[in-house]
TORPA-4810 file (N, C-alpha, C, O; in nm, 3 decimals):
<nodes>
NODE_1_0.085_-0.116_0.000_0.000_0.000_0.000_0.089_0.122_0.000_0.176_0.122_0.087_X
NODE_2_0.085_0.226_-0.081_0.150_0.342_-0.120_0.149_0.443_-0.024_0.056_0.520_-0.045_X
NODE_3_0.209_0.470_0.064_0.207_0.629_0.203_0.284_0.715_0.122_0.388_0.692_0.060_X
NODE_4_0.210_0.825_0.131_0.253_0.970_0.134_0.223_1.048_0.247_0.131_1.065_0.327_X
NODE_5_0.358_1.095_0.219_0.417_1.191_0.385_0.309_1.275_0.367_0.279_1.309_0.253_X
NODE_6_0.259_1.306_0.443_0.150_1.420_0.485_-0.013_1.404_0.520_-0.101_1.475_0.569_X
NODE_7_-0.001_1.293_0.475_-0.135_1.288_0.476_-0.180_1.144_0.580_-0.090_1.069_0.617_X
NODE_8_-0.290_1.122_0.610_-0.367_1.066_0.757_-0.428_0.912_0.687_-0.496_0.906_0.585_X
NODE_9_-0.379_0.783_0.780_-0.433_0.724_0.697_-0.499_0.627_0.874_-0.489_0.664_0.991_X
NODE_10_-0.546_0.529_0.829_-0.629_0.438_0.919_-0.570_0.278_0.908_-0.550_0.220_0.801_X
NODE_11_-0.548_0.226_1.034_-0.498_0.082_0.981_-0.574_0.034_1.015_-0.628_0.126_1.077_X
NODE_12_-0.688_-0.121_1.041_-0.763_-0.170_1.098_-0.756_-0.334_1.112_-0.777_-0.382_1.001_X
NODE_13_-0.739_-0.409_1.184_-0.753_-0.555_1.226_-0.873_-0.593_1.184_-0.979_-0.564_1.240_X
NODE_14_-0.860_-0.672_1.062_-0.984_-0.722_1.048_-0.971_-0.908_1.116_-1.062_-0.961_1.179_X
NODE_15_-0.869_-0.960_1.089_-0.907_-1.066_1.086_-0.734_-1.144_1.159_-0.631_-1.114_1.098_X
NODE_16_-0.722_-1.230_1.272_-0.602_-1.252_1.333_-0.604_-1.392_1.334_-0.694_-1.431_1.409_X
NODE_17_-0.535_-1.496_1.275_-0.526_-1.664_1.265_-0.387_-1.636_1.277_-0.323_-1.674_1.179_X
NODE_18_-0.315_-1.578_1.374_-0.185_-1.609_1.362_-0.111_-1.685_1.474_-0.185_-1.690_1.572_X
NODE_19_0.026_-1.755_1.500_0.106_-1.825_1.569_0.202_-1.813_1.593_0.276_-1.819_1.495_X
NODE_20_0.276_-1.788_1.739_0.377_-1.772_1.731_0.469_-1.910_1.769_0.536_-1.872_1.866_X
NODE_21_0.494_-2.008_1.750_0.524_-2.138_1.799_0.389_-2.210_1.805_0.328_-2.221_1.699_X
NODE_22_0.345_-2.251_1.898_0.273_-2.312_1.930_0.155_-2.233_2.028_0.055_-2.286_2.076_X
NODE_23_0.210_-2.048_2.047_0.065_-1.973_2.121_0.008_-1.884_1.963_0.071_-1.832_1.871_X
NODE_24_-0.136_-1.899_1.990_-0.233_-1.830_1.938_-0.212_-1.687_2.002_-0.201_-1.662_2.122_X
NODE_25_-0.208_-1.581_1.875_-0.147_-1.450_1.934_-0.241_-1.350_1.837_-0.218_-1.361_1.716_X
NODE_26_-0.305_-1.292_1.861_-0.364_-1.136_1.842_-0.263_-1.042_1.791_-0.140_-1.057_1.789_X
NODE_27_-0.338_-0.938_1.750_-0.253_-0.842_1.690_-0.197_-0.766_1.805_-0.120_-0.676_1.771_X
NODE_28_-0.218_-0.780_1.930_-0.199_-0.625_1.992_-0.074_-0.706_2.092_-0.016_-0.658_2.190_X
NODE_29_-0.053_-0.874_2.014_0.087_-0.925_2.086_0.083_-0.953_2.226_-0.027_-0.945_2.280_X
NODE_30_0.162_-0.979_2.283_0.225_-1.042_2.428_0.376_-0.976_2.467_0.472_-0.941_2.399_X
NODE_31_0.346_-0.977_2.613_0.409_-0.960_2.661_0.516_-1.088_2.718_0.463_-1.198_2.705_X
NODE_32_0.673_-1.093_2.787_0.749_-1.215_2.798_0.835_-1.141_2.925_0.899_-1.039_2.899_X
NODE_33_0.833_-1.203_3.083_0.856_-1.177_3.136_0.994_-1.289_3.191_0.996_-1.409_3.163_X
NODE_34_1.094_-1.223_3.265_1.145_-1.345_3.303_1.099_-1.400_3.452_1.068_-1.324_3.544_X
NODE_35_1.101_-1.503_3.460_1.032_-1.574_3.597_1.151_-1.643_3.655_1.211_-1.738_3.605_X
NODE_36_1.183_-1.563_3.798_1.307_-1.663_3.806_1.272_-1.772_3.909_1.371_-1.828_3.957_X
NODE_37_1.152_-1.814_3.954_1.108_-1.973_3.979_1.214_-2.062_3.918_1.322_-2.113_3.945_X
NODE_38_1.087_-2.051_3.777_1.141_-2.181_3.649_1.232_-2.135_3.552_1.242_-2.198_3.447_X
NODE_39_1.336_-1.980_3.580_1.465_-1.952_3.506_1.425_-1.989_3.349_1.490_-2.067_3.279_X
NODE_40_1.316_-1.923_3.311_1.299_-1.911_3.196_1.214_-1.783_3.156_1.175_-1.718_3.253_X
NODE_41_1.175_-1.729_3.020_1.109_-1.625_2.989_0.928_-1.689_2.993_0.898_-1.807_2.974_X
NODE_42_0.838_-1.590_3.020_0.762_-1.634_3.033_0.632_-1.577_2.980_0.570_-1.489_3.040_X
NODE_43_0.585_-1.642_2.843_0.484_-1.571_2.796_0.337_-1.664_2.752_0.331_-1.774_2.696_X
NODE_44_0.243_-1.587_2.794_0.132_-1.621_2.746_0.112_-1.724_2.877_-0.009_-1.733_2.891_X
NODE_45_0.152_-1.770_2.935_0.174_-1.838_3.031_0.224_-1.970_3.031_0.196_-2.061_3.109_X
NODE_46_0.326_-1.972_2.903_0.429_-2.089_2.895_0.534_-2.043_2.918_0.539_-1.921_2.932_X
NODE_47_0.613_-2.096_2.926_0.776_-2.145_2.931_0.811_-2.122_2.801_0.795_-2.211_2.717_X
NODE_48_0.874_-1.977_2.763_0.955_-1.967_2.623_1.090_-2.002_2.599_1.123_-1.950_2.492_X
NODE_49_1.188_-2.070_2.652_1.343_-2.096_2.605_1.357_-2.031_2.566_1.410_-1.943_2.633_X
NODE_50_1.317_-1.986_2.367_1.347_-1.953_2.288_1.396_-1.780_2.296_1.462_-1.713_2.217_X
NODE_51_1.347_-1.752_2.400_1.355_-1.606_2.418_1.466_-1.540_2.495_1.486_-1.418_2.490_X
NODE_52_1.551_-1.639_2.576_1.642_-1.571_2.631_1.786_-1.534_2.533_1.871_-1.593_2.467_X
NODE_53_1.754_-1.421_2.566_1.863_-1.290_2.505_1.795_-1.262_2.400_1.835_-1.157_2.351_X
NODE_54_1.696_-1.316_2.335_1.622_-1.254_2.193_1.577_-1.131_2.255_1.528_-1.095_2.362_X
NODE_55_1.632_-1.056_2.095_1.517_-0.951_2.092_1.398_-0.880_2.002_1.455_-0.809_1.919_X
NODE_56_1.287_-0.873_1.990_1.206_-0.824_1.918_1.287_-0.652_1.795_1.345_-0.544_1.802_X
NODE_57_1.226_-0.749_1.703_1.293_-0.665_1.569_1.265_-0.515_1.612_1.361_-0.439_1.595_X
NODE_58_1.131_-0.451_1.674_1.097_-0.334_1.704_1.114_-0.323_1.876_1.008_-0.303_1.936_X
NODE_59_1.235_-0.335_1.958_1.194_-0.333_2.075_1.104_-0.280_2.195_1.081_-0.312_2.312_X
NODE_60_1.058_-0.165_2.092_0.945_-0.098_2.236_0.814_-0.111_2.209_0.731_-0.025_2.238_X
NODE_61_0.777_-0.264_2.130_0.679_-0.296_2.096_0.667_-0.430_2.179_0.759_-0.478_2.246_X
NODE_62_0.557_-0.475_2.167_0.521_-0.590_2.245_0.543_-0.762_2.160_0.471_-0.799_2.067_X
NODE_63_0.620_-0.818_2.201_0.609_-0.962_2.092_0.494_-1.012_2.051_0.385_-1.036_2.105_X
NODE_64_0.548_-1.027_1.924_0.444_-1.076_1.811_0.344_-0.961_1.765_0.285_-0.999_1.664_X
NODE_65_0.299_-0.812_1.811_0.233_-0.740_1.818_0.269_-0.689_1.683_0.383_-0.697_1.636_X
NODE_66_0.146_-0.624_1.611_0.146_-0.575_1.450_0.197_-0.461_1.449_0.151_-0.372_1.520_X
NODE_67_0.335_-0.436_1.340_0.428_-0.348_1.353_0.417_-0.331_1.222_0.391_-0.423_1.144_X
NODE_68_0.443_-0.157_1.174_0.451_-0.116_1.029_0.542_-0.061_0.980_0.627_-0.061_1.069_X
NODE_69_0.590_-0.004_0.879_0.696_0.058_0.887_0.654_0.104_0.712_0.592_0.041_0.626_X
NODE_70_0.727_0.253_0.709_0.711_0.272_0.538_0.880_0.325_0.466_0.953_0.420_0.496_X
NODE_71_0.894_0.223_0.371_1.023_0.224_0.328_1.012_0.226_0.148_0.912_0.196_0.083_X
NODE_72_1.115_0.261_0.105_1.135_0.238_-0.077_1.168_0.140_-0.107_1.284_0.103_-0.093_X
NODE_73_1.067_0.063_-0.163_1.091_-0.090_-0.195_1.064_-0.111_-0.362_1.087_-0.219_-0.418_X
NODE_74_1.010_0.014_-0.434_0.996_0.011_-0.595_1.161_-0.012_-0.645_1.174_-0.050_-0.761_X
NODE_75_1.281_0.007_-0.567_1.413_-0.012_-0.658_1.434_-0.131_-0.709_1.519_-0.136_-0.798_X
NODE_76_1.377_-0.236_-0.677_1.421_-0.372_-0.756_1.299_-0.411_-0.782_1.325_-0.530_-0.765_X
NODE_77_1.167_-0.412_-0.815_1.099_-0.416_-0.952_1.080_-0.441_-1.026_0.981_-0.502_-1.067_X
NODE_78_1.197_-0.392_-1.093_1.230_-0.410_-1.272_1.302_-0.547_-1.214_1.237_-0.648_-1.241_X
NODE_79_1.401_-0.565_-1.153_1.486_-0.691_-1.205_1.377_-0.816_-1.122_1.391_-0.935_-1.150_X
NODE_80_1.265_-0.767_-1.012_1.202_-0.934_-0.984_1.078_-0.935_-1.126_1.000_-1.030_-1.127_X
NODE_81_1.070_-0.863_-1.202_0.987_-0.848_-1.303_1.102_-0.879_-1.437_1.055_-0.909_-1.547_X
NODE_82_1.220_-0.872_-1.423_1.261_-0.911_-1.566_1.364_-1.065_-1.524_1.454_-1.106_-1.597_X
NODE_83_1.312_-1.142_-1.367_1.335_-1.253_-1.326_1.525_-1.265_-1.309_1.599_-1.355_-1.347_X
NODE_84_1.544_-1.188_-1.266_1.742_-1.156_-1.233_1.772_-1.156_-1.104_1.878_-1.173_-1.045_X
NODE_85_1.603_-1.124_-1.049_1.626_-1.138_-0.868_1.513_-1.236_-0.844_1.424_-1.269_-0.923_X
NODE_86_1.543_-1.295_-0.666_1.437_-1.389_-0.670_1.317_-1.342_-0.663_1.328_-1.220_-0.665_X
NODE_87_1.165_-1.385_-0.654_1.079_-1.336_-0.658_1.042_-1.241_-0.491_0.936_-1.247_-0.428_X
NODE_88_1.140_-1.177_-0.462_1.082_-1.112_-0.317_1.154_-0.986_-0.363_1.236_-0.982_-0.455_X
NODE_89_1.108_-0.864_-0.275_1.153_-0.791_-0.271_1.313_-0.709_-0.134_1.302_-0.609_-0.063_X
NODE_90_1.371_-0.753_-0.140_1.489_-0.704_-0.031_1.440_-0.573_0.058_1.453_-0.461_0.007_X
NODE_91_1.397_-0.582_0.156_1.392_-0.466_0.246_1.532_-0.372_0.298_1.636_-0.417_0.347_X
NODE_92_1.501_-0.243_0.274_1.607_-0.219_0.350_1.594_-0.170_0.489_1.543_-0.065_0.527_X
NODE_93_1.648_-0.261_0.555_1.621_-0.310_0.707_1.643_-0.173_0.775_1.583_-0.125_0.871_X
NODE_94_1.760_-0.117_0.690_1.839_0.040_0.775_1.744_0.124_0.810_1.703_0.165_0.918_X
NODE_95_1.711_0.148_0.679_1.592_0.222_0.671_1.443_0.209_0.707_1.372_0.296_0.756_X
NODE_96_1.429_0.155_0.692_1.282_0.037_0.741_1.261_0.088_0.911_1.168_0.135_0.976_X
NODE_97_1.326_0.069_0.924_1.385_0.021_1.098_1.333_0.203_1.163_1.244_0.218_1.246_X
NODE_98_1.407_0.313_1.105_1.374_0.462_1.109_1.211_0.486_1.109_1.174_0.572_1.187_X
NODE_99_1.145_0.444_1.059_0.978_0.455_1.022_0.856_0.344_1.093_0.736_0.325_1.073_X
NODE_100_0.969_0.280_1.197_0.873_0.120_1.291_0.750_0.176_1.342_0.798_0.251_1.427_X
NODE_101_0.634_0.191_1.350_0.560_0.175_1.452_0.458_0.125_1.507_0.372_0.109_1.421_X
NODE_102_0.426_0.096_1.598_0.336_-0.015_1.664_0.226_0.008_1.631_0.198_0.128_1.624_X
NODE_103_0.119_-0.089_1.597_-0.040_-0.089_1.512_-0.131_-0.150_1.617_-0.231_-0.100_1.667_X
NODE_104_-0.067_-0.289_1.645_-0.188_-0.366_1.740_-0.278_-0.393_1.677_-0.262_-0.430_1.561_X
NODE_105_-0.423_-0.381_1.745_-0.529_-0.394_1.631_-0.594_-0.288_1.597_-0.717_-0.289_1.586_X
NODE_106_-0.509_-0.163_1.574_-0.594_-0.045_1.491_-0.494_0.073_1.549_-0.464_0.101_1.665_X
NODE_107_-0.447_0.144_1.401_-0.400_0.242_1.464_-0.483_0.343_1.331_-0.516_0.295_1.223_X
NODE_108_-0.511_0.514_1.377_-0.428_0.628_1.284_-0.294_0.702_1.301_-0.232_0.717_1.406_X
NODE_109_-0.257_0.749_1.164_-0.145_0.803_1.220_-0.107_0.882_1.080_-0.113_0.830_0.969_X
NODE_110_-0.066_1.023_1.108_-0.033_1.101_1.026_0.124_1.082_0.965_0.215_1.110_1.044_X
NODE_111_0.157_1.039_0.842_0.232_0.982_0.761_0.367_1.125_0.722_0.356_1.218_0.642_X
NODE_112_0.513_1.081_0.837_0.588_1.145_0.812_0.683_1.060_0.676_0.797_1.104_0.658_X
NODE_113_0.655_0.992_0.624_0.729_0.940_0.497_0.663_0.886_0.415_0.552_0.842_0.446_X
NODE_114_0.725_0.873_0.260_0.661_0.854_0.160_0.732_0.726_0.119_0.855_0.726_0.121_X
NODE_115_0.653_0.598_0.075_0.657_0.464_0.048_0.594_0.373_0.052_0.477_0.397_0.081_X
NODE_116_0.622_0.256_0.032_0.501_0.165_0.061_0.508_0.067_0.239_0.591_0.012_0.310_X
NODE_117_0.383_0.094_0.237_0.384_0.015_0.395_0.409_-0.160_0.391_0.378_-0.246_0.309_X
NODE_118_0.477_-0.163_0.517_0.524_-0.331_0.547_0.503_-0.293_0.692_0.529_-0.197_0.766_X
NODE_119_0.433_-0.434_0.702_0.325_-0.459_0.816_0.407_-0.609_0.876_0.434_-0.694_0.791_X
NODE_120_0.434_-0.628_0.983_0.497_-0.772_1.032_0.473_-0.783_1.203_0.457_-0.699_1.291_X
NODE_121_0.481_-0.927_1.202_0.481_-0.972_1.374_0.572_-0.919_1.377_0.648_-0.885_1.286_X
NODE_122_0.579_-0.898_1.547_0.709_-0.855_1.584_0.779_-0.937_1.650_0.733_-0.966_1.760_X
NODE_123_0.907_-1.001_1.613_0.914_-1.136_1.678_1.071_-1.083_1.626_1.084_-0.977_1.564_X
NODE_124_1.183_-1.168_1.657_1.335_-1.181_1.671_1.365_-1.230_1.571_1.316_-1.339_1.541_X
NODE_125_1.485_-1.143_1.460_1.532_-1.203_1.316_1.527_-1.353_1.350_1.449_-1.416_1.278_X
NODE_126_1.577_-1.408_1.420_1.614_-1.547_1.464_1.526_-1.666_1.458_1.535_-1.780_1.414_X
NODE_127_1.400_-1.563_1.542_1.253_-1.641_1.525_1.139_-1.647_1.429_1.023_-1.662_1.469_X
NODE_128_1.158_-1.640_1.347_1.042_-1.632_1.234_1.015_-1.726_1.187_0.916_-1.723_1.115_X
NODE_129_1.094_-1.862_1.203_1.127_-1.993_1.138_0.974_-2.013_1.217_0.878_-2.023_1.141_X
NODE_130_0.953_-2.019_1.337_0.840_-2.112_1.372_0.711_-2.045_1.392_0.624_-2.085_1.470_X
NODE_131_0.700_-1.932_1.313_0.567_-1.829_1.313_0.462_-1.913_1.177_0.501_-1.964_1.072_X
NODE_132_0.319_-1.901_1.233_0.237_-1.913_1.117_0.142_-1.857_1.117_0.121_-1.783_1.213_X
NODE_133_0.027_-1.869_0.992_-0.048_-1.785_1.010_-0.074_-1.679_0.899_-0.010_-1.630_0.806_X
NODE_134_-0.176_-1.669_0.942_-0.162_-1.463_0.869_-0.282_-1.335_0.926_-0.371_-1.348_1.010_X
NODE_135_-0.262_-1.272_0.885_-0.340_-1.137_0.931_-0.382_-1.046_0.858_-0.308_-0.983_0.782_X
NODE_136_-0.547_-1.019_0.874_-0.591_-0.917_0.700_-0.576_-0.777_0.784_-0.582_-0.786_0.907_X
NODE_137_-0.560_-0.670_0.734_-0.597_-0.531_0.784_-0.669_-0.529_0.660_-0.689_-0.603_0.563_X
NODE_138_-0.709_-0.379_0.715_-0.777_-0.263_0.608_-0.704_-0.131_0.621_-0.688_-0.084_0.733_X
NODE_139_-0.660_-0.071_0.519_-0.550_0.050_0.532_-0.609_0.110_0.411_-0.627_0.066_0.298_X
NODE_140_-0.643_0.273_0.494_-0.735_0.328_0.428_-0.705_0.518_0.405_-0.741_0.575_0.508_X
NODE_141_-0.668_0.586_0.333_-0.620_0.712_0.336_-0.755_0.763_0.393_-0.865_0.751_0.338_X
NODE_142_-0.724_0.830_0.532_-0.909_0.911_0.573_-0.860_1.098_0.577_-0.938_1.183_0.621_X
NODE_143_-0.694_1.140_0.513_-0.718_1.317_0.469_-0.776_1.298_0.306_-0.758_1.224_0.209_X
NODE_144_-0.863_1.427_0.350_-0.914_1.475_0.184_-0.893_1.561_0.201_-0.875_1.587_0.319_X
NODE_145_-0.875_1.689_0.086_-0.863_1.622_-0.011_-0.723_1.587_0.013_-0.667_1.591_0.123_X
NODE_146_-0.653_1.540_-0.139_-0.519_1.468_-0.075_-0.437_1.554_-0.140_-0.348_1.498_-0.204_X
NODE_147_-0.439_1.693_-0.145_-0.351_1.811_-0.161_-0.377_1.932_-0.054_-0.488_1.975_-0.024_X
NODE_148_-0.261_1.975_-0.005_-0.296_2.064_0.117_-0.428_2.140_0.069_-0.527_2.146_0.141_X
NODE_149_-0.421_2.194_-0.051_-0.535_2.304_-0.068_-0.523_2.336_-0.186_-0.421_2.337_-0.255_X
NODE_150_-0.655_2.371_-0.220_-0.670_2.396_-0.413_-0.760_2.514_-0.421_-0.868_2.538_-0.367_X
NODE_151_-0.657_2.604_-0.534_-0.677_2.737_-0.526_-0.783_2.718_-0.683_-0.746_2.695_-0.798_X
NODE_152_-0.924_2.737_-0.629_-1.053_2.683_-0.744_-1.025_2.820_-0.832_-1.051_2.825_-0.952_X
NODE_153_-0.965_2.938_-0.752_-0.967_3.033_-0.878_-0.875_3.000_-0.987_-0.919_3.026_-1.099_X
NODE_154_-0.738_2.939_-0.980_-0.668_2.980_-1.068_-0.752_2.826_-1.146_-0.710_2.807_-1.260_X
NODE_155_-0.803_2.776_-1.124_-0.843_2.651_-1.182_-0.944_2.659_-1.299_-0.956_2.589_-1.400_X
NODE_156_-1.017_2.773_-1.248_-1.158_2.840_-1.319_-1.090_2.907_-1.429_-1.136_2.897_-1.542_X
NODE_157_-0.997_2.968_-1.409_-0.902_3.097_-1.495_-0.837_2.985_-1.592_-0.787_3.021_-1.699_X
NODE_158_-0.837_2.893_-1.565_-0.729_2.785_-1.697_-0.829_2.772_-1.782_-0.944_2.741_-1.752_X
NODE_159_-0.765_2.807_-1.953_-0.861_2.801_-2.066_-0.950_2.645_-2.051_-1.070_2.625_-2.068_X
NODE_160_-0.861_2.564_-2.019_-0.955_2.410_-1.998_-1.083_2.389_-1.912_-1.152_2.288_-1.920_X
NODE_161_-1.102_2.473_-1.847_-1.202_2.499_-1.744_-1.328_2.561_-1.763_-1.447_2.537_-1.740_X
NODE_162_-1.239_2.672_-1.825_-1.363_2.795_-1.880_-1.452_2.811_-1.966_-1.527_2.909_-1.958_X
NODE_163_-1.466_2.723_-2.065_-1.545_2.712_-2.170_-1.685_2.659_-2.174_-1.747_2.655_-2.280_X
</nodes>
């Protein structure tokens, strides 16, 4: 989906079948505490192993919780369209990473960059191997019009108008 800086858009949770291992997880994610009882991390109210020293790709977000980010991803394009790259597009993580922010199940938010949005669990480069699932939003531009302001006189005054 295409963001332009300036303008107000709407994200919405429609629909959550997702997994993170073996817990059923919502968009608005979990929290992972350490418990030092059973000296392990502790989420959803299991026993995570997997989590000690991991860290969530967006850290001041909640694990597994719906994270967005808007980055330039039209540069390779042409070559997964003229089949020279594999069929995905390469994120650039650097950048990507500058524009993170947390969705859950519904955010607005007035759009300081221009690109296309990428939407992901938030879970540890490390961990993605055992995620499944998927998740629909609805992402919806709600500024009109979608130019600061339109001057109807000089518009009226253009020979194309006036006739």
């Amino acid at each position: 989906f295409a963001i332009q800086n300036g303008e107000t858009y709407t994200i919405r949770v429609e629909d959550t079948a997702w997994l993170d291992n073996y817990i059923r997880v919502g968009a608005n994610g979990y929290e992972a505490k350490y418990d030092v009882v059973s000296q392990c991390y502790v989420a959803a109210g299991q026993c995570r192993p997997s989590l000690a020293g991991a860290v969530p790709r967006f850290p001041s977000a909640r694990w597994f919780e719906l994270v967005c980010g808007i980055g330039d991803f039209v540069w390779k394009l042409q070559q997964v369209a003229d089949a020279t790259l594999e069929r995905y597009l390469p994120l650039r993580e650097s950048e990507l990473i500058q524009t993170f922010f947390s969705v859950g199940t519904g955010r607005s938010f007035l759009a300081n960059f221009t690109g296309e949005l990428v939407c992901f669990a938030n879970d540890a480069d490390a961990l993605y191997w055992n995620n499944r699932g998927s998740i629909a939003i609805n992402v919806s531009r709600t500024s009109w019009p979608p130019i600061p302001r339109t001057n109807a006189r000089s518009l009226l005054a253009d020979p194309l108008y006036s006739s």
